[in-house]
Legacy VTK file of the C-alpha trace (Angstrom):
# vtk DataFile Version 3.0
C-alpha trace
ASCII
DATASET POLYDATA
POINTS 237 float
-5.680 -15.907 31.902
-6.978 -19.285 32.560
-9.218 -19.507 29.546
-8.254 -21.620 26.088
-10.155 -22.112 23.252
-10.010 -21.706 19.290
-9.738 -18.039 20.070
-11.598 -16.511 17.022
-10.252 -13.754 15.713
-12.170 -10.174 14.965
-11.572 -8.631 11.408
-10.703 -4.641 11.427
-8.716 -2.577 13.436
-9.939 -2.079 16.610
-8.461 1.148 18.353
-5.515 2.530 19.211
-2.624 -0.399 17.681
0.273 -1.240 19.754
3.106 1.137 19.539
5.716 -1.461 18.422
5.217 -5.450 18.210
8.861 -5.914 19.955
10.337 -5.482 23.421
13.963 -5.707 24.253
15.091 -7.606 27.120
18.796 -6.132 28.055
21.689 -7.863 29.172
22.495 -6.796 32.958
26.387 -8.210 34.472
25.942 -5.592 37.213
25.975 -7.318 41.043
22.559 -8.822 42.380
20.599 -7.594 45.660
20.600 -10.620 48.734
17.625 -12.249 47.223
18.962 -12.665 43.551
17.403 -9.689 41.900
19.340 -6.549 40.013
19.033 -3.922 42.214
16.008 -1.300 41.542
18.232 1.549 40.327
19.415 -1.114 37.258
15.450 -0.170 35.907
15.628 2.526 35.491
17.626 3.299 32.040
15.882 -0.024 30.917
13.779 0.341 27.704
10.746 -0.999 28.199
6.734 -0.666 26.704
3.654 0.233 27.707
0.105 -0.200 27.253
-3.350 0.835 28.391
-5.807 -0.544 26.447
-8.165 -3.358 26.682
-7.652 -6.644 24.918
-9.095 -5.755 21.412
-6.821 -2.556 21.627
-9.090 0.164 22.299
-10.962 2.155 25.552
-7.697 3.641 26.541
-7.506 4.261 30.472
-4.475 6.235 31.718
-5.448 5.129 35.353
-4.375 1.569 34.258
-1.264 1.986 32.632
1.200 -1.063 32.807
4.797 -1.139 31.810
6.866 -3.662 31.392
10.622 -3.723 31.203
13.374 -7.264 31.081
16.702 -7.951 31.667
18.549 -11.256 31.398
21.841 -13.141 32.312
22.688 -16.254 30.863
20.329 -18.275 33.855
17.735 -15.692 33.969
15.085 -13.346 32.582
13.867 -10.950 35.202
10.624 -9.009 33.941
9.033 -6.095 36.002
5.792 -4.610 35.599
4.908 -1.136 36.748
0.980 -0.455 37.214
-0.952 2.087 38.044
-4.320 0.935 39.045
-8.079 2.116 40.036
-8.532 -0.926 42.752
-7.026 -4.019 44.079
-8.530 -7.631 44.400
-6.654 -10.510 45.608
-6.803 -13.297 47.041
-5.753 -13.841 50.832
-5.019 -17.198 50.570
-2.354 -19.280 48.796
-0.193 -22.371 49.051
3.510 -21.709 51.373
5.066 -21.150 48.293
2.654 -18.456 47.638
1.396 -20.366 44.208
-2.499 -19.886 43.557
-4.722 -21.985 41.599
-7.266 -19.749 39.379
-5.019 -16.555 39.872
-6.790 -14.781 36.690
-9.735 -14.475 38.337
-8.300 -11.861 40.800
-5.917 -8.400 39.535
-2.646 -10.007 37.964
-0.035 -9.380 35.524
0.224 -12.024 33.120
3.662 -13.215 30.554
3.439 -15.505 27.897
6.380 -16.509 26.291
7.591 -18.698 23.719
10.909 -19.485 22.902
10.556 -22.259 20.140
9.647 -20.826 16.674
9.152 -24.870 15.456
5.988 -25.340 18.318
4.383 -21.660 18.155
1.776 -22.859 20.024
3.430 -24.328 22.652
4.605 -21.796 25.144
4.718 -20.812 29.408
2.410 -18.345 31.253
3.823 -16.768 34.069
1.279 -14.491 36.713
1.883 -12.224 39.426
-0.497 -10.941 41.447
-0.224 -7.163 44.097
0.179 -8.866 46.636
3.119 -11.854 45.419
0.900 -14.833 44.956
2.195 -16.440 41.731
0.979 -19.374 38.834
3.195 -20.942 36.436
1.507 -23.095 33.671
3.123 -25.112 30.721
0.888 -24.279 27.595
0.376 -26.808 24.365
-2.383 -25.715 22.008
-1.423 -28.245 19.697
-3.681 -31.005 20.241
-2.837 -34.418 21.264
-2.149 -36.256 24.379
-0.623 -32.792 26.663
-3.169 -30.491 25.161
-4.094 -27.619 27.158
-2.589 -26.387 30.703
-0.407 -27.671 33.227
2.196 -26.945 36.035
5.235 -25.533 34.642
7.347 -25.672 38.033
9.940 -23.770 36.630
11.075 -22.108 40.223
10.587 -18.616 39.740
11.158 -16.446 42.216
9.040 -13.124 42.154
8.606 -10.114 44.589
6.030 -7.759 44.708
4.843 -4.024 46.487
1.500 -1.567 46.673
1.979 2.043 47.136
-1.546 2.744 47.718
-0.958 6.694 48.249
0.156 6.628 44.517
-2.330 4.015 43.643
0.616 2.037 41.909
2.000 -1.585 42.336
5.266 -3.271 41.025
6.225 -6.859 40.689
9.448 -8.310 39.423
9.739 -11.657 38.409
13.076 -14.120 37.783
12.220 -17.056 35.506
15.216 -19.665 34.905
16.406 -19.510 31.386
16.237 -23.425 31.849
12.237 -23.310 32.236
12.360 -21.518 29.130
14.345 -22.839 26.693
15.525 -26.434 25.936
19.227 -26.877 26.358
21.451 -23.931 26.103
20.071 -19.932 25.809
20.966 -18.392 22.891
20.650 -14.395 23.136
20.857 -14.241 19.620
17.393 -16.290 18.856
14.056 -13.933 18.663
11.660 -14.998 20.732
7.421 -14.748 20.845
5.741 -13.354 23.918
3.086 -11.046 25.019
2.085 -9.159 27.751
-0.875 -8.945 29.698
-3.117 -7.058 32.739
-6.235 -8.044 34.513
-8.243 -5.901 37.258
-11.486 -5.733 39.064
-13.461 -7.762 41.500
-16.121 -8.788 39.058
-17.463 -8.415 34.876
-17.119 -6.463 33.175
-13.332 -6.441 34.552
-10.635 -4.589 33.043
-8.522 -7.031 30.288
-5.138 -5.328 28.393
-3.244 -7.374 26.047
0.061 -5.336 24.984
-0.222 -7.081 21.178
-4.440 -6.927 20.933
-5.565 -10.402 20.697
-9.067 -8.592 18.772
-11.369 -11.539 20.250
-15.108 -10.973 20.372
-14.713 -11.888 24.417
-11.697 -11.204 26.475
-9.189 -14.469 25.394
-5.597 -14.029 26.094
-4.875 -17.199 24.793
-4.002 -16.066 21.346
-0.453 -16.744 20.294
-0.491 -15.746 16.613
-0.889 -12.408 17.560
2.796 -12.412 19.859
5.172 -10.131 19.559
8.771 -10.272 19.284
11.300 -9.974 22.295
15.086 -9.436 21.218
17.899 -9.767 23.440
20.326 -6.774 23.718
23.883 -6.523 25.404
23.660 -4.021 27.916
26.250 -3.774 31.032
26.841 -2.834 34.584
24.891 0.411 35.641
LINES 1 238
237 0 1 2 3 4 5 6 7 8 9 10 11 12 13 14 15 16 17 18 19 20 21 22 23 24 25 26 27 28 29 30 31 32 33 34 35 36 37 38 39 40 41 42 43 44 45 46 47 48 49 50 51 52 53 54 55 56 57 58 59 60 61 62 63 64 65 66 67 68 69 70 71 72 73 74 75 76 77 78 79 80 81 82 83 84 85 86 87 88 89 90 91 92 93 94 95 96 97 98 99 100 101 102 103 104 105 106 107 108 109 110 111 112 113 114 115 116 117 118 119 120 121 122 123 124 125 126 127 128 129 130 131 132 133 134 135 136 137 138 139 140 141 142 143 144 145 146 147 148 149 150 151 152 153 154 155 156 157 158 159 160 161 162 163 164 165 166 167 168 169 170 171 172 173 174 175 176 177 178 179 180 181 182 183 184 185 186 187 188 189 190 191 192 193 194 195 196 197 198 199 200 201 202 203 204 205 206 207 208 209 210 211 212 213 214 215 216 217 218 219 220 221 222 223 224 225 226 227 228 229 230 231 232 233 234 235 236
């Protein structure tokens, strides 16, 4: 979500908390599809969390569920999100790459993750949108000369679907563990990240944060409030 800020924080509990603050990305050393992807079946014993609430953590709607489940290899995290939504709004126009400025502003899945426990507030943002289109953005909310947003370039590679007779879509994302992490991945290093869902053509639009950011105005931009993802072994399926 393209907005940053100081990101005030609300005081109480606002609705239904998160189930768990942690989300296990499993190890996969099955084969890969043509395009570089685990094929769909390996989801489908993957552990994985789910959320349907709005950014402060309350107004449950079923009809916008998302779920999100990871695996990894050594050179890559692949994340997939399963949503069900009420309506779709994209855009029909992107770069060749299909990269799209401003891609918040139209239904996305967002990940935020953050891999460096020394620079919490340093971290990437990673969007996918029904229909492919794609952002990657280098985050520093530190201050200073590189404060703010810019392109990450990390060379992602995503693929997306619609099933508009179930009124679902799915996206999968693979994110080089070298756009991630400086120098070598370590699985055994718990890392910060959160999860996040967008939808409608115009306010008020639907915001979900997995780990509620509690903000007075949708802000996803909130990294104190990250959870925890833990790398697991897993194996061929």
């Amino acid at each position: 979500m393209g907005l940053l800020g100081d990101s005030p924080m609300m005081t109480g509990d606002a609705g239904m908390p998160p189930k768990t603050d942690t989300v296990t990305a499993t190890r996969w050393t099955g084969s890969m599809d043509a395009e570089g992807f685990p094929p769909d079946a390996a989801w489908e014993t993957v552990p994985g969390v789910e959320f349907d609430w709005d950014w402060q953590g309350a107004n449950d709607d079923p009809t916008r569920e998302t779920q999100v489940r990871l695996l990894w290899t050594a050179e890559t995290l692949f994340v997939e999100f399963r949503v069900k939504y009420r309506s779709i709004t994209v855009y029909d126009d992107a770069d060749s790459r299909g990269w799209r400025d401003k891609l918040w502003d139209r239904d996305v899945c967002e990940l935020f993750v953050q891999s460096d426990p020394s620079r919490p507030r340093k971290y990437q943002e990673y969007e996918v949108a029904p229909n492919g289109n794609w952002i990657d953005l280098d985050i520093n909310l530190d201050g200073g000369e590189h404060h703010g947003k810019r392109d990450l370039t990390s060379g992602l590679k995503r693929r997306a679907s619609i099933d508009d007779a179930a009124k679902t879509w799915r996206a999968v994302l693979a994110l080089p563990m070298k756009s991630l992490v400086a120098g070598t991945f370590d699985p055994s290093k718990v890392w910060r990240v959160n999860f996040f869902r967008v939808e409608g053509p115009s306010e008020p639009r639907f915001y979900a944060s997995w780990q509620p950011t509690k903000t007075p105005v949708p802000q996803f931009h909130v990294p104190e409030v990250f959870g925890k993802l833990v790398f697991a072994d897993g194996g061929k399926k």
